[in-house]
N, CA and C atoms of all chains as a GROMACS GRO file, in nm:
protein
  624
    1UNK      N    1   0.085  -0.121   0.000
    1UNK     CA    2   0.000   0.000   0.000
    1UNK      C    3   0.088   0.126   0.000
    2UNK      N    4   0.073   0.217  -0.064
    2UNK     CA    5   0.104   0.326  -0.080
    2UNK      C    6   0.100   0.452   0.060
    3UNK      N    7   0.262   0.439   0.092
    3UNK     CA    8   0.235   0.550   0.214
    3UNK      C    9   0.279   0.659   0.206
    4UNK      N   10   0.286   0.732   0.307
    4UNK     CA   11   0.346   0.879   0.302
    4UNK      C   12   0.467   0.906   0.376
    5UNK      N   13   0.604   0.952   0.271
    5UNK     CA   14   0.688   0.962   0.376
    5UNK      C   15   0.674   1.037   0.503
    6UNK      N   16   0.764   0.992   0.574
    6UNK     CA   17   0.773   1.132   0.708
    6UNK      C   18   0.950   1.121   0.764
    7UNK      N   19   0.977   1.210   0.812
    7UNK     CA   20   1.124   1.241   0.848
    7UNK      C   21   1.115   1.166   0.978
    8UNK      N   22   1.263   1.124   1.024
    8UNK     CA   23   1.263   1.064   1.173
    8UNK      C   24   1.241   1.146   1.227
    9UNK      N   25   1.225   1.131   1.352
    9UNK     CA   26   1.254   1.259   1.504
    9UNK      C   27   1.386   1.327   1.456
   10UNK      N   28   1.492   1.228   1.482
   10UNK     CA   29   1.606   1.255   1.477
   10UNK      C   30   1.672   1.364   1.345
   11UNK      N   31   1.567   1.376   1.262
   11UNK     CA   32   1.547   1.449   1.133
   11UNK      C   33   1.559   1.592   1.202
   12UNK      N   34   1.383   1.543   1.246
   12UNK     CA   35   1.353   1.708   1.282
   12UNK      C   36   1.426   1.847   1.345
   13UNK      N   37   1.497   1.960   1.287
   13UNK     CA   38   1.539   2.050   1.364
   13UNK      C   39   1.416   2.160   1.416
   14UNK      N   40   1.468   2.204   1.564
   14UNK     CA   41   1.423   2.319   1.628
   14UNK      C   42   1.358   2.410   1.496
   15UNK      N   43   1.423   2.428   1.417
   15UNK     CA   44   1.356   2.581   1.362
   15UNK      C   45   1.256   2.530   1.253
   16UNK      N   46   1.237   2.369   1.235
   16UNK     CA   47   1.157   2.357   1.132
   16UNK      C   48   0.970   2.313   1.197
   17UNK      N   49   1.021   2.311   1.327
   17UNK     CA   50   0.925   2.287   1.486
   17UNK      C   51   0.877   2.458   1.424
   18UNK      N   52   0.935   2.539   1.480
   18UNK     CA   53   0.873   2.673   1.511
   18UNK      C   54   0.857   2.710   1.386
   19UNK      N   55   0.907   2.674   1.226
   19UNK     CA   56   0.818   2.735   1.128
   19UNK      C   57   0.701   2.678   1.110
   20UNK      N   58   0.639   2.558   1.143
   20UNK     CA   59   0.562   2.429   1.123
   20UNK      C   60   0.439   2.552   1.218
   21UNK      N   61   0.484   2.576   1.337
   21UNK     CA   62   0.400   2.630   1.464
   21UNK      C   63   0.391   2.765   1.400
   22UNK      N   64   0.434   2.869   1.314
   22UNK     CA   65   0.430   2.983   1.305
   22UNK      C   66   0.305   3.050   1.232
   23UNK      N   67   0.214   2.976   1.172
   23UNK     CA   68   0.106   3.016   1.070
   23UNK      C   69  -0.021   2.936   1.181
   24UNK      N   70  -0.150   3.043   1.162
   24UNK     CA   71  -0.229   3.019   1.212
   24UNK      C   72  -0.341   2.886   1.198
   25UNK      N   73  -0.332   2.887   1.054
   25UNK     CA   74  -0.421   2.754   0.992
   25UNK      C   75  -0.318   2.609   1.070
   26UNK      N   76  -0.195   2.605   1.071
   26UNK     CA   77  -0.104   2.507   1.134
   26UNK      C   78  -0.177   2.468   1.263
   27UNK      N   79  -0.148   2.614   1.352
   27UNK     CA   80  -0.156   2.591   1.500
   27UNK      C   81  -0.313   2.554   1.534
   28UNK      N   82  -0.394   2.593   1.406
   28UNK     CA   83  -0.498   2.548   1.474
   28UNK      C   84  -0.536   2.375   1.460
   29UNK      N   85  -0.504   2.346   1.308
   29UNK     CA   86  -0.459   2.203   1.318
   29UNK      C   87  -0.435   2.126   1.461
   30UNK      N   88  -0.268   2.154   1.470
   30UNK     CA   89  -0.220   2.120   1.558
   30UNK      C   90  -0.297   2.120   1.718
   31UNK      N   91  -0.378   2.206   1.700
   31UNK     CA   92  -0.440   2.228   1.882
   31UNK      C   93  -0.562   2.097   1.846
   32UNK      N   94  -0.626   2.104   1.751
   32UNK     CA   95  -0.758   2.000   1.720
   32UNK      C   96  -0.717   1.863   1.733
   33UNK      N   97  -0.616   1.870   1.683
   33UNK     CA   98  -0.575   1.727   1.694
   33UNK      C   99  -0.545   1.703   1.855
   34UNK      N  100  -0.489   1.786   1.906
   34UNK     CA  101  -0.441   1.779   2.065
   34UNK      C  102  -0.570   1.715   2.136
   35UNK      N  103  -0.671   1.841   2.111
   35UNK     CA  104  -0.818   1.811   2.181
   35UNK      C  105  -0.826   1.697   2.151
   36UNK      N  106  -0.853   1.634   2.013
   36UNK     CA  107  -0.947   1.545   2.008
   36UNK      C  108  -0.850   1.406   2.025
   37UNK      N  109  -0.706   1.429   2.084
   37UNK     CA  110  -0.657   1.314   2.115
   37UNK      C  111  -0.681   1.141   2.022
   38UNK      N  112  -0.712   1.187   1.911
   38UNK     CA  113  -0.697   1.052   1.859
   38UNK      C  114  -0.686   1.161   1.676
   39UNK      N  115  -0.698   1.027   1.575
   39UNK     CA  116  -0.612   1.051   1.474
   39UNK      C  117  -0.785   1.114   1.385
   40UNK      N  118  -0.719   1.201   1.297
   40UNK     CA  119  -0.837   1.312   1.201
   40UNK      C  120  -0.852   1.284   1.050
   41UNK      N  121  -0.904   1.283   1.001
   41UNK     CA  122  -0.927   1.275   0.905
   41UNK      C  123  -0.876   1.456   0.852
   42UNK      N  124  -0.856   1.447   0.700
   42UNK     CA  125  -0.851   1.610   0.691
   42UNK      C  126  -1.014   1.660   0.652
   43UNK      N  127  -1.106   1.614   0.635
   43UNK     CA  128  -1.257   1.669   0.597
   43UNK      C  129  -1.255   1.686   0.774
   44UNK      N  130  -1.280   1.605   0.888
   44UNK     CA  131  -1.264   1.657   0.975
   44UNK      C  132  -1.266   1.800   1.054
   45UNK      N  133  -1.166   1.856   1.017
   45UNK     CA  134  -1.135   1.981   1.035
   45UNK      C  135  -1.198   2.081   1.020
   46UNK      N  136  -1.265   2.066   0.912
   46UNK     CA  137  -1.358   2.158   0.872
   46UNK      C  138  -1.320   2.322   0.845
   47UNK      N  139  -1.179   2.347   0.806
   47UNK     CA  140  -1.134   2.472   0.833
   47UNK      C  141  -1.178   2.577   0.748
   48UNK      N  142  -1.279   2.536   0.650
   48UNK     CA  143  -1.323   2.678   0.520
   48UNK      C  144  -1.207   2.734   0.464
   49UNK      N  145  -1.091   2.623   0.430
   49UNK     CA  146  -1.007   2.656   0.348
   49UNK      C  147  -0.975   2.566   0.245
   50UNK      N  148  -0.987   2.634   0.119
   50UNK     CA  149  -0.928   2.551   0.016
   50UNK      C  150  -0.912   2.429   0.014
   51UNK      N  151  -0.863   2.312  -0.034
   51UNK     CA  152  -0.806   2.227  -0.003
   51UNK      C  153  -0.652   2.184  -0.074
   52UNK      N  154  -0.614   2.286  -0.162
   52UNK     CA  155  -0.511   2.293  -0.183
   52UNK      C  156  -0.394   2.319  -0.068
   53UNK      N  157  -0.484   2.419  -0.022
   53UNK     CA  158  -0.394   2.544   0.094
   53UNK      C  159  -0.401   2.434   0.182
   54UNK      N  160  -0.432   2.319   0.244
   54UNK     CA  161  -0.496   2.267   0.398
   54UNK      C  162  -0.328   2.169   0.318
   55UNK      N  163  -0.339   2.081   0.162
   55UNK     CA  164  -0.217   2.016   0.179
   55UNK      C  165  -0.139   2.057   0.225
   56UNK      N  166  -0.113   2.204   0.188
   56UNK     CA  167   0.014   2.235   0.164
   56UNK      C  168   0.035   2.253   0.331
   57UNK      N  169  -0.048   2.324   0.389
   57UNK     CA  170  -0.010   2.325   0.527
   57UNK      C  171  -0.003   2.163   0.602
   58UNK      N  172  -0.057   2.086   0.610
   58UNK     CA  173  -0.035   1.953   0.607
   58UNK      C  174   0.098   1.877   0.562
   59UNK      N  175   0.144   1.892   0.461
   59UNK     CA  176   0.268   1.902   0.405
   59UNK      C  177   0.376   1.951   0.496
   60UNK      N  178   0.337   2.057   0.534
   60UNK     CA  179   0.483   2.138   0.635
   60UNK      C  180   0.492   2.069   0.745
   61UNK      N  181   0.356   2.036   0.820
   61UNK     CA  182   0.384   1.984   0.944
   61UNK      C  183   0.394   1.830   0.967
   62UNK      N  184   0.394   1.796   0.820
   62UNK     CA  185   0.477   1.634   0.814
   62UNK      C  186   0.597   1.650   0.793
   63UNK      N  187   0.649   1.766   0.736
   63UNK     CA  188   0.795   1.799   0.687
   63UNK      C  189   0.871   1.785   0.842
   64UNK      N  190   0.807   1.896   0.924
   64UNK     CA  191   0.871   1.924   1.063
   64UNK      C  192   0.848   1.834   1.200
   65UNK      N  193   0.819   1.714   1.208
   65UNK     CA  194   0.749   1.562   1.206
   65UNK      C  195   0.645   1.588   1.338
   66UNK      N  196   0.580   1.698   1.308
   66UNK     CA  197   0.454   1.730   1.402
   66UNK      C  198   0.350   1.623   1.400
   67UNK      N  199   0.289   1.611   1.275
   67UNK     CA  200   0.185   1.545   1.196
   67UNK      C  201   0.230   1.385   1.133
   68UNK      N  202   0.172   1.278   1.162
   68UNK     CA  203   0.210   1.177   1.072
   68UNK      C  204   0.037   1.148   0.986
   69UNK      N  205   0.098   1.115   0.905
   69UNK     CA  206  -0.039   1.118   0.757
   69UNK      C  207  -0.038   0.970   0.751
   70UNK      N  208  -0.146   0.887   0.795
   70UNK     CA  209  -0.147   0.752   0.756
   70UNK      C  210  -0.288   0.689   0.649
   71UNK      N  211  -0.272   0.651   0.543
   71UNK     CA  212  -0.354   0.607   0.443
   71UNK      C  213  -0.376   0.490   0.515
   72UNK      N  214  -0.528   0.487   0.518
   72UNK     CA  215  -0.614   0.370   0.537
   72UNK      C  216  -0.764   0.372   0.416
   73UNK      N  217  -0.693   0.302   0.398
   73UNK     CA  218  -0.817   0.236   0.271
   73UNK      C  219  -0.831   0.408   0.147
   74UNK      N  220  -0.938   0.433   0.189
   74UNK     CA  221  -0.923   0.584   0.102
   74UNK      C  222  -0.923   0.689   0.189
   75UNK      N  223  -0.851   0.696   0.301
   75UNK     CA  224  -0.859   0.814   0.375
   75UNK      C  225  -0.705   0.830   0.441
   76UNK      N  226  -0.718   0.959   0.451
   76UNK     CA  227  -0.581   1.048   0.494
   76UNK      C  228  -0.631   1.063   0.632
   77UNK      N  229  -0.498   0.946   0.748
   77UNK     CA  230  -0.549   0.963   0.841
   77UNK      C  231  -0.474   1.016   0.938
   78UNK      N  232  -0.466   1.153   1.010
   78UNK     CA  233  -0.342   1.268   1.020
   78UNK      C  234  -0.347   1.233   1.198
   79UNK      N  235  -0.234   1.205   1.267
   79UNK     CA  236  -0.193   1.165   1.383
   79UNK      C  237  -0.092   1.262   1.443
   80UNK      N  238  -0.112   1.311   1.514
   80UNK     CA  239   0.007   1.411   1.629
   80UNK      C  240   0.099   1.364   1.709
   81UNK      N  241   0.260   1.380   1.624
   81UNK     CA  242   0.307   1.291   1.695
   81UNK      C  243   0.365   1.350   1.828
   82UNK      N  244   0.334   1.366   1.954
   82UNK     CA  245   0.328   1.496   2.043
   82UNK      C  246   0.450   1.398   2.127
   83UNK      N  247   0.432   1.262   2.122
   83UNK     CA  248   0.540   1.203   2.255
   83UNK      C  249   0.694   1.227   2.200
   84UNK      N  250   0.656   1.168   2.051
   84UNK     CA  251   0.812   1.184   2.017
   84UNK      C  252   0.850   1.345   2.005
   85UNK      N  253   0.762   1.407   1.935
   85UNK     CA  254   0.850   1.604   1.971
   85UNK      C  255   0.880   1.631   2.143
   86UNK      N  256   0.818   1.580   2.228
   86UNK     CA  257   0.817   1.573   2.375
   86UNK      C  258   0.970   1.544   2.411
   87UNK      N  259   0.972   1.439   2.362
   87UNK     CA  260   1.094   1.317   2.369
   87UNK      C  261   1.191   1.442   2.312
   88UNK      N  262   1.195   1.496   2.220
   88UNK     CA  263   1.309   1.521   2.174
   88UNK      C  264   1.345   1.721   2.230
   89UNK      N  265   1.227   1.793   2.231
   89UNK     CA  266   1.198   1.898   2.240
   89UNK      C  267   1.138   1.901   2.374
   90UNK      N  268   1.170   1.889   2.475
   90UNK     CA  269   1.099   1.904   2.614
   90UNK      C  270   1.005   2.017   2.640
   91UNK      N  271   0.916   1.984   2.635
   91UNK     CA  272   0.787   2.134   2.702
   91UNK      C  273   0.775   2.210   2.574
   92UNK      N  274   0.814   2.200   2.468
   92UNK     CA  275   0.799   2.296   2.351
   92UNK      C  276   0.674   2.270   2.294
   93UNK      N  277   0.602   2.169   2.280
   93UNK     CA  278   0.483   2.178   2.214
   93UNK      C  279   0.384   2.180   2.303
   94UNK      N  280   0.408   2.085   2.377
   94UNK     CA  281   0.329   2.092   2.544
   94UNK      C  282   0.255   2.272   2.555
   95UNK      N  283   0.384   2.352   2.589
   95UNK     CA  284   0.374   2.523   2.610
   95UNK      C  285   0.328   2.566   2.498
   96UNK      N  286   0.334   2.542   2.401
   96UNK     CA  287   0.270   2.622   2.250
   96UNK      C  288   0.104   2.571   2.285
   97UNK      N  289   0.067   2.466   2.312
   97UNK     CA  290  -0.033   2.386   2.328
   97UNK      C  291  -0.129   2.469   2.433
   98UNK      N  292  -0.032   2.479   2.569
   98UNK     CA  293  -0.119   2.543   2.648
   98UNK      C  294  -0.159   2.665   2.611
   99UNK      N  295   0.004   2.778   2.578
   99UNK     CA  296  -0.050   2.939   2.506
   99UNK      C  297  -0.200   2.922   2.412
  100UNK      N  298  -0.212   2.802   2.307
  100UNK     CA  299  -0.307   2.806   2.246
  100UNK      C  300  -0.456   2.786   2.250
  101UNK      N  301  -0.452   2.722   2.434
  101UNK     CA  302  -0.600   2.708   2.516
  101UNK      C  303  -0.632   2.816   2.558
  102UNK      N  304  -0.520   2.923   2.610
  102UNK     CA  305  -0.574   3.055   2.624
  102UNK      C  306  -0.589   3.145   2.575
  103UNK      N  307  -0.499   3.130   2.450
  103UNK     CA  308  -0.516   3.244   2.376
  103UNK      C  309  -0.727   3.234   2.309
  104UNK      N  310  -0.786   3.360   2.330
  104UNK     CA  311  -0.931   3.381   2.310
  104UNK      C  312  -0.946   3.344   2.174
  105UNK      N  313   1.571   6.230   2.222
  105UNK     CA  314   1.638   6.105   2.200
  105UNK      C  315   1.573   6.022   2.104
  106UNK      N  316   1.601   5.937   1.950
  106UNK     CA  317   1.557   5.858   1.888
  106UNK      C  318   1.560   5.716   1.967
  107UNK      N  319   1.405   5.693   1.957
  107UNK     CA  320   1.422   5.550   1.996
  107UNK      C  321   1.382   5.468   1.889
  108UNK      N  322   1.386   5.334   1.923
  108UNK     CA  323   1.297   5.259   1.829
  108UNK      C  324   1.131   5.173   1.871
  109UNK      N  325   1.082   5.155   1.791
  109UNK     CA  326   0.929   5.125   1.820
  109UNK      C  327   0.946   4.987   1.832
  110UNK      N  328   0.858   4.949   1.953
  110UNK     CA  329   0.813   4.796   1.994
  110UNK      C  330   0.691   4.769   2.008
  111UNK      N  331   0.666   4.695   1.971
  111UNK     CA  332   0.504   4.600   1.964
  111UNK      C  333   0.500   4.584   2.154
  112UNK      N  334   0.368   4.628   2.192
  112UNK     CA  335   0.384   4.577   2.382
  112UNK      C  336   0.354   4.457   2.362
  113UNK      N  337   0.326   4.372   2.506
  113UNK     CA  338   0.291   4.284   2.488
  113UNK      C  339   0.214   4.218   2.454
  114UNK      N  340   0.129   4.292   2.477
  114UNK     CA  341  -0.030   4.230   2.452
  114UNK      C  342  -0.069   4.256   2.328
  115UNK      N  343   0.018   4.331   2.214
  115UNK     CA  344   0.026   4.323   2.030
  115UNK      C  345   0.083   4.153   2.027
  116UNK      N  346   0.148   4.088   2.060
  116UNK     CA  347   0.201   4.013   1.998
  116UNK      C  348   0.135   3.889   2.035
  117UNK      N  349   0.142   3.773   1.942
  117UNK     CA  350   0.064   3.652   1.871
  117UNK      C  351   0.161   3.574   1.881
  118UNK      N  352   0.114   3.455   1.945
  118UNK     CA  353   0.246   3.328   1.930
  118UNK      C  354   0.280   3.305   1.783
  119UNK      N  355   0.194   3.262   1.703
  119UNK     CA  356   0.252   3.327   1.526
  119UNK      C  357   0.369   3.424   1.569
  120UNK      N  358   0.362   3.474   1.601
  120UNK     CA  359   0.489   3.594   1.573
  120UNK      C  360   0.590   3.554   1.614
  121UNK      N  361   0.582   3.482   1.732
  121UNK     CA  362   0.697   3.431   1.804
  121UNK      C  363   0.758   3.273   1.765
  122UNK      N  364   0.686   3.216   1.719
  122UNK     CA  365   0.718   3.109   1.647
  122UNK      C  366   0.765   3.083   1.518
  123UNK      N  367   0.732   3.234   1.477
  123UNK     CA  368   0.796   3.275   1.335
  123UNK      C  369   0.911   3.330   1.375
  124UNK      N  370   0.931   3.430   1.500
  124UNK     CA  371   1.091   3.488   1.502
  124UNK      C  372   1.169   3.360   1.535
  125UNK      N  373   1.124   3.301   1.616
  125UNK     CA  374   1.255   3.138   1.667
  125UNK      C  375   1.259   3.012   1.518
  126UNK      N  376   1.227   3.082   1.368
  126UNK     CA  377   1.254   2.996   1.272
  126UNK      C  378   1.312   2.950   1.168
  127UNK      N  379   1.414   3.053   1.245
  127UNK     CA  380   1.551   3.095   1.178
  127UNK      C  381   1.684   3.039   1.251
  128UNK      N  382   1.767   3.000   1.211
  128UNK     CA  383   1.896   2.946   1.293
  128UNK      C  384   1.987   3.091   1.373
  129UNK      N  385   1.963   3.212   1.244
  129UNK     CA  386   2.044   3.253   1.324
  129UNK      C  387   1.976   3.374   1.412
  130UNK      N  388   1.851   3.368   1.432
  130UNK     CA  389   1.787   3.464   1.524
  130UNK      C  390   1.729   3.359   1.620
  131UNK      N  391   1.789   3.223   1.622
  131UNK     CA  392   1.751   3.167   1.714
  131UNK      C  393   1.898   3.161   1.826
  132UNK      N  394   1.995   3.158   1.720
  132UNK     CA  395   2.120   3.179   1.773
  132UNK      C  396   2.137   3.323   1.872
  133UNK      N  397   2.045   3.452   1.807
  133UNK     CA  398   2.097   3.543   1.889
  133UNK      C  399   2.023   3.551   1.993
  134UNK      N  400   1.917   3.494   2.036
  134UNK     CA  401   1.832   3.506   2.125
  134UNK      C  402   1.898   3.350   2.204
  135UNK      N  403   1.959   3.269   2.185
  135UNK     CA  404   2.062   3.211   2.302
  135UNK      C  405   2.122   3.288   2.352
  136UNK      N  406   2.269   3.366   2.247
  136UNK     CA  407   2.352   3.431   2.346
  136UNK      C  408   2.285   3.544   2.416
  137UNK      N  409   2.165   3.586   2.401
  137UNK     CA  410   2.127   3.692   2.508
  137UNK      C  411   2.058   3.676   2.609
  138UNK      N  412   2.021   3.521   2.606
  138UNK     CA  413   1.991   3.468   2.708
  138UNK      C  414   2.098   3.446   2.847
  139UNK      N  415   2.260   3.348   2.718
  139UNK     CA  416   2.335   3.274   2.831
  139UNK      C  417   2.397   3.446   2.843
  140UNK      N  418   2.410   3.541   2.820
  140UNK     CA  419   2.488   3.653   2.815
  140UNK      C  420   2.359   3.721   2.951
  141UNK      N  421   2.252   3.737   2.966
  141UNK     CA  422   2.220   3.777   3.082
  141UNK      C  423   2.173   3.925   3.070
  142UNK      N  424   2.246   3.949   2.999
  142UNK     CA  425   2.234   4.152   2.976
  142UNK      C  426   2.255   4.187   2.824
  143UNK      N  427   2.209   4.300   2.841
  143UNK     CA  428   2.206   4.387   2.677
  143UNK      C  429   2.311   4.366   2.613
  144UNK      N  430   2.333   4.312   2.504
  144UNK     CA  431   2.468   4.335   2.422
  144UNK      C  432   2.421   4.437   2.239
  145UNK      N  433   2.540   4.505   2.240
  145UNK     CA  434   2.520   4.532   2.123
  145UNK      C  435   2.524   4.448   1.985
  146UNK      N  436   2.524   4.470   1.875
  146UNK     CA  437   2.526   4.423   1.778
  146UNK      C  438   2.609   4.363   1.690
  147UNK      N  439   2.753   4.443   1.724
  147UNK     CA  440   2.874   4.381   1.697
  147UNK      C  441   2.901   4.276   1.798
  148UNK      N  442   2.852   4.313   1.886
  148UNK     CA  443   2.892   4.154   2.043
  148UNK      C  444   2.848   4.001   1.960
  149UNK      N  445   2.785   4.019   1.869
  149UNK     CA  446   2.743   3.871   1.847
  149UNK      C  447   2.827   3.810   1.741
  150UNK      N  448   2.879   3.844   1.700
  150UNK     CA  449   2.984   3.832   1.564
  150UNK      C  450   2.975   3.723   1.541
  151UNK      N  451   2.842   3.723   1.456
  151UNK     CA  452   2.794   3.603   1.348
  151UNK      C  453   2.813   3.625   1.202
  152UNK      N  454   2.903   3.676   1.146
  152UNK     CA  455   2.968   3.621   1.036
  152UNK      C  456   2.883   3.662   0.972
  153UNK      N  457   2.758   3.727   0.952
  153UNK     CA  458   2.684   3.744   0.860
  153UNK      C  459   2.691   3.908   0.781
  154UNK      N  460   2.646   3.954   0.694
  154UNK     CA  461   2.616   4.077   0.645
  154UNK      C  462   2.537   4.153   0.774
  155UNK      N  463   2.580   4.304   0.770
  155UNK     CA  464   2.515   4.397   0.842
  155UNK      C  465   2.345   4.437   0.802
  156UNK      N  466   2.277   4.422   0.662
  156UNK     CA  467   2.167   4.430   0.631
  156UNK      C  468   2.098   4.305   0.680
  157UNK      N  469   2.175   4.168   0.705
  157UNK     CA  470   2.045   4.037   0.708
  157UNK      C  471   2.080   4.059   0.834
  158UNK      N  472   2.160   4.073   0.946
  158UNK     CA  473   2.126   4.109   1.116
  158UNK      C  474   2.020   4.190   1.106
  159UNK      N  475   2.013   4.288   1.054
  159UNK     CA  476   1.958   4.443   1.113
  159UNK      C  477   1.775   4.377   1.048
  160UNK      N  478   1.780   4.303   0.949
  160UNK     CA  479   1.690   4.246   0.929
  160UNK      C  480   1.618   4.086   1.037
  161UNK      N  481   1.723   4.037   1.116
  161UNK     CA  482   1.640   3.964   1.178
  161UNK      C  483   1.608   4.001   1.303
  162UNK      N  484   1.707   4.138   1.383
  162UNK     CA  485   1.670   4.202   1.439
  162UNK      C  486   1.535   4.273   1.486
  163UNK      N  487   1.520   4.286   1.351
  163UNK     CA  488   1.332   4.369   1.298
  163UNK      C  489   1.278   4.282   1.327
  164UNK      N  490   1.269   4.151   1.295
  164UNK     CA  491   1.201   4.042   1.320
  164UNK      C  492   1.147   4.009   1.416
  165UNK      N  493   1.273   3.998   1.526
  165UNK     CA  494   1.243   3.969   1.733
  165UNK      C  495   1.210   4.050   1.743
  166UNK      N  496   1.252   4.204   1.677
  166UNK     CA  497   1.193   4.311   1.762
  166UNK      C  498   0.992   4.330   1.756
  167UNK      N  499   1.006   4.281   1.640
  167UNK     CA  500   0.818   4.273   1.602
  167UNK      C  501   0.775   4.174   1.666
  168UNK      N  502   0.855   4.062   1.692
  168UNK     CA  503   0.755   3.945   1.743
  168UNK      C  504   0.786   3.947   1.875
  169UNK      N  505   0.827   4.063   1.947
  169UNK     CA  506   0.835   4.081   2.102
  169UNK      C  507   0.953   4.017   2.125
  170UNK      N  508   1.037   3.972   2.134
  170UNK     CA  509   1.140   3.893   2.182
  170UNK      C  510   1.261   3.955   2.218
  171UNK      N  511   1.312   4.060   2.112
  171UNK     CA  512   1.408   4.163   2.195
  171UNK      C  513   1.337   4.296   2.157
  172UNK      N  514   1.425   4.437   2.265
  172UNK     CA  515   1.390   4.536   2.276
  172UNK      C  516   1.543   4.597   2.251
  173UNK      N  517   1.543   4.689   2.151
  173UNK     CA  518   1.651   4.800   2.110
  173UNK      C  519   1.622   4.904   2.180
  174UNK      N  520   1.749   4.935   2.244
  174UNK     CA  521   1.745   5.058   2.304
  174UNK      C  522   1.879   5.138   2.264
  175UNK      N  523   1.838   5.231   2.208
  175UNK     CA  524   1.954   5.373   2.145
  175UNK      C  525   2.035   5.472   2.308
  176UNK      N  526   2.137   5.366   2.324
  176UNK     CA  527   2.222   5.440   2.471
  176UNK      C  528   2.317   5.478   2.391
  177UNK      N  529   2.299   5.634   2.345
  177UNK     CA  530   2.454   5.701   2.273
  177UNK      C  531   2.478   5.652   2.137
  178UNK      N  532   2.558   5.659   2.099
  178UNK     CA  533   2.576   5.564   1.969
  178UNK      C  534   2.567   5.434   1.899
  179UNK      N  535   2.531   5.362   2.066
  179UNK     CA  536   2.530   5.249   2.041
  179UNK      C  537   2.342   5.183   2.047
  180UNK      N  538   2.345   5.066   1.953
  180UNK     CA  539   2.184   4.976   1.992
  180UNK      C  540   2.243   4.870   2.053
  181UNK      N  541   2.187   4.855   2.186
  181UNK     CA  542   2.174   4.774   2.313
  181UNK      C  543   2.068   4.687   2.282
  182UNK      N  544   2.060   4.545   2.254
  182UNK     CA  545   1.972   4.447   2.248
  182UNK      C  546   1.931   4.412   2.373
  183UNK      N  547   1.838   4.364   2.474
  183UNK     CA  548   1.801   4.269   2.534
  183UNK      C  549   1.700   4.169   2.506
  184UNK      N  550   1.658   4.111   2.555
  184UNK     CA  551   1.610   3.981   2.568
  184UNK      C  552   1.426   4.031   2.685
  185UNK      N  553   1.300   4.007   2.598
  185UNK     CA  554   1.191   4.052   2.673
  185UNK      C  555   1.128   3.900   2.734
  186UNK      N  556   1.253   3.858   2.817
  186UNK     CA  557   1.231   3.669   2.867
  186UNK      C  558   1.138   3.644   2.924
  187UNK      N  559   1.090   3.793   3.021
  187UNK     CA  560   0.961   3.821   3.166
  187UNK      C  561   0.885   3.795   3.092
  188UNK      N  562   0.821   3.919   3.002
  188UNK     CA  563   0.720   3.953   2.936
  188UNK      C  564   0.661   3.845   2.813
  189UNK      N  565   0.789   3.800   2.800
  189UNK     CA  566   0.730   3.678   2.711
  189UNK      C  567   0.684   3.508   2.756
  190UNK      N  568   0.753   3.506   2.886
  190UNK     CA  569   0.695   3.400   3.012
  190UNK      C  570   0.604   3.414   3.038
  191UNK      N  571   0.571   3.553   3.058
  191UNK     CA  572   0.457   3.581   3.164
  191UNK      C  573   0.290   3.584   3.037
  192UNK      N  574   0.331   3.618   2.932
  192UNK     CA  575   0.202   3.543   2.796
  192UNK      C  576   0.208   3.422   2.765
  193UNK      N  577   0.319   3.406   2.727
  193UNK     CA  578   0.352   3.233   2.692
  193UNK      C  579   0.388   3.145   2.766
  194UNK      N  580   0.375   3.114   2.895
  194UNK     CA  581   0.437   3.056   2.982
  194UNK      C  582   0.492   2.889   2.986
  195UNK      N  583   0.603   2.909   2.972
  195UNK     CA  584   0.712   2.756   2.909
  195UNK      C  585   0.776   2.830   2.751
  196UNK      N  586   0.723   2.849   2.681
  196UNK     CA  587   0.732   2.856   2.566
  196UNK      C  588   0.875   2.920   2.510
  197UNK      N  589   0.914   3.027   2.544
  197UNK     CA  590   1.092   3.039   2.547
  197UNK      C  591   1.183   2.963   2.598
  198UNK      N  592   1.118   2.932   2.725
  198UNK     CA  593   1.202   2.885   2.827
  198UNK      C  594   1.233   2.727   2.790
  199UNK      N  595   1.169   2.649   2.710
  199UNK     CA  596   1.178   2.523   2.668
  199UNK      C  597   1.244   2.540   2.515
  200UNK      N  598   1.196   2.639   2.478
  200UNK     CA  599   1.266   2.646   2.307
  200UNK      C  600   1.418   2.670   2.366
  201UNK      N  601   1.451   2.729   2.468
  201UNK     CA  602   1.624   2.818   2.546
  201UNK      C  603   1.674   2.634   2.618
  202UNK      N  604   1.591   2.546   2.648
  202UNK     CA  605   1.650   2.464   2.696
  202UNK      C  606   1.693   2.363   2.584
  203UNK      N  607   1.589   2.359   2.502
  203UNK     CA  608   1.586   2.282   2.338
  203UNK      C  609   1.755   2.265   2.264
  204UNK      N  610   1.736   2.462   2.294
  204UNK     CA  611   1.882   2.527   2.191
  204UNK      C  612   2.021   2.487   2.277
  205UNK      N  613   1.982   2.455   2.404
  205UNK     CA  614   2.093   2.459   2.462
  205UNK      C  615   2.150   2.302   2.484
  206UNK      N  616   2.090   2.220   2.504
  206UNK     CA  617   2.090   2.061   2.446
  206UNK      C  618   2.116   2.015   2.296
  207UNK      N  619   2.096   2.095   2.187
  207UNK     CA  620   2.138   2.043   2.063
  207UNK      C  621   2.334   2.094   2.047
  208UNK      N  622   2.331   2.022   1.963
  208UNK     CA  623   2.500   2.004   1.915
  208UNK      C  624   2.560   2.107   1.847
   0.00000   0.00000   0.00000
């Protein structure tokens, strides 16, 4: 079956973490998936954007190994990989995570 | 006295700040003004780079809150806004400063 690459942890650098986190359509991704603690579909989301624009942002945050994209049957099924950035990045997504429950 | 203009705190957006830390070397200068403790000027960092791409990532922290220029005499005095940016984002420097300081 046809998968999607993704970079190791060991890939990932610091600054490709904070460009991944720097755009709003990302972080909000990133927080939904947090909430809803299990893996999303991208219709899911529901963000009233394009769906060009949602790859491409999707794209970045598999680049920066935030996001893992797993194909099951005909669906794109998008997983947060939060232990391993944890593991490698201590409190960095954790703290972006919390700023993003309070921010209104 | 000319000063220069800063965004307060409550202008600035973790976007902003996740966009200034997504760069190597404005992630670099916001280490040494961390492990450095106090204001340094601009020549103190002697990163090898052109005087237009500093003065340009400079603009950068300075918009996304992270440092504050201050015009003492001839010289621009950088610091580091570590409080003010704890005290909105709380973890969120302080884990990206422990991140930078654990990699190789």
């Amino acid at each position: 079956m046809r998968q999607i690459k993704h970079p190791s942890i060991e890939q990932v650098e610091l600054t490709d973490l904070m460009y991944a986190l720097s755009d709003p359509t990302r972080l909000e991704i990133v927080g939904r998936l947090a909430a809803a603690g299990r893996k999303m579909t991208c219709g899911e989301f529901d963000l009233n954007r394009p769906k060009s624009s949602l790859s491409h942002h999707f794209k970045i945050l598999r680049a920066a190994g935030v996001v893992e994209t797993i194909i099951e049957g005909t669906e794109h099924m998008n997983a947060l990989r939060l232990a391993e950035i944890e593991q490698k990045f201590p409190g960095v997504l954790q703290s972006v995570l919390s700023a993003l429950r309070q921010s209104p």
